[in-house]
N, C-alpha and C positions, 0 to 999 in steps of 0.2 A: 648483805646490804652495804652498800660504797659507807662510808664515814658515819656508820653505826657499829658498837661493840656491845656484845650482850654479855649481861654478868654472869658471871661463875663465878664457882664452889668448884676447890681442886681438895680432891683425897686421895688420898695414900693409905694403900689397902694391899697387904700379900702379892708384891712383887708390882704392882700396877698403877699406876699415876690418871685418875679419872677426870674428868670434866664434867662439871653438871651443870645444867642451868639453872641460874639462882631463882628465876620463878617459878619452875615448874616442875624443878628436880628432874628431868629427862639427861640421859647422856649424851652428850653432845663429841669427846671422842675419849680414848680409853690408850695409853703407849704401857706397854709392859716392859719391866725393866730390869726383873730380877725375881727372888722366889723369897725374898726375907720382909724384915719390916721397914719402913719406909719414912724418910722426913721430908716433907712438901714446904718449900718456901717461896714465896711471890715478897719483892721486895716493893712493889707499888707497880711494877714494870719489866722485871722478871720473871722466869719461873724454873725453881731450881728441884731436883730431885737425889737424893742420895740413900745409895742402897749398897749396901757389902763392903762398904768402904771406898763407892765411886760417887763421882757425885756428874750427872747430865741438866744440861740447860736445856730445857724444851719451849717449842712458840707456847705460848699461853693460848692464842686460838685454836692451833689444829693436834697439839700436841706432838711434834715432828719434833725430832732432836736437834739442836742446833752445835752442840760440842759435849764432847763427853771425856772425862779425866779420871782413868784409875785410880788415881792418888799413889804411885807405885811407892814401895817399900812403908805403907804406914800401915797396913794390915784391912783386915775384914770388918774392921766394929760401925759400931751406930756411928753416924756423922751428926753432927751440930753445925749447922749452916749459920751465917750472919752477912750481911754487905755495908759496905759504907755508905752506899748510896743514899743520899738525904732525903728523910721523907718529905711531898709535895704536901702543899697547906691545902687544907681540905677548901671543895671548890662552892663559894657562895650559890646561895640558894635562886638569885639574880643572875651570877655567871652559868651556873648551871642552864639554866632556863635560856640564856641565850646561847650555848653552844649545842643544845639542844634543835632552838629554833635554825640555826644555821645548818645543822645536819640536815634537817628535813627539807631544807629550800635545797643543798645539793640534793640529795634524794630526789624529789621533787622534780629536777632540771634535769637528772637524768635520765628517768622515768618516760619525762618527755623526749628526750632525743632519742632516745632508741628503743 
């Protein structure tokens, strides 16, 4: 759906980085990454993955890797992820409702043209 994103639920489970959908619990896609334990972080707009001492950025939608860094010379262990990135202010219950409405009128509009 054009300017519609559905929520997830990302887990980190024996080597694999999941997608679930946050209403219905169904998986939505599944990137395997490794055979150990796993640290899953979304930073508001991210989605970072580290495993054996790498750490991969994957899209958060389709779960396709977008760079991925050995970390060379720091070893195999657990990783602790963090970013600077500022977290966004959470979105009124007003604004929400009209970026809402504005998806569906694009939706809508394209629905109709083709």
């Amino acid at each position: 759906m054009a300017g519609s994103r559905r929520s997830l639920v990302y887990v980190g489970i024996h080597g694999c980085c999941v997608a679930l959908d946050r209403d219905t619990g169904d998986e939505v896609w599944r990137a395997t990454l490794g055979t150990d334990y796993m640290t899953v972080y979304w930073d508001g707009e991210a989605l970072f993955v580290a495993t054996r001492g790498e750490v991969t950025r994957l899209d958060p939608e389709t779960g396709a890797a977008l760079w991925h860094n050995k970390l060379k010379g720091l070893g195999r262990g657990l990783v602790s992820l963090a970013s600077n990135r500022a977290p966004s202010a959470p979105m009124s219950a007003d604004a929400a409702a009209e970026q809402k409405r504005r998806e569906t009128e694009v939706e809508t509009a394209a629905a109709a043209a083709g």
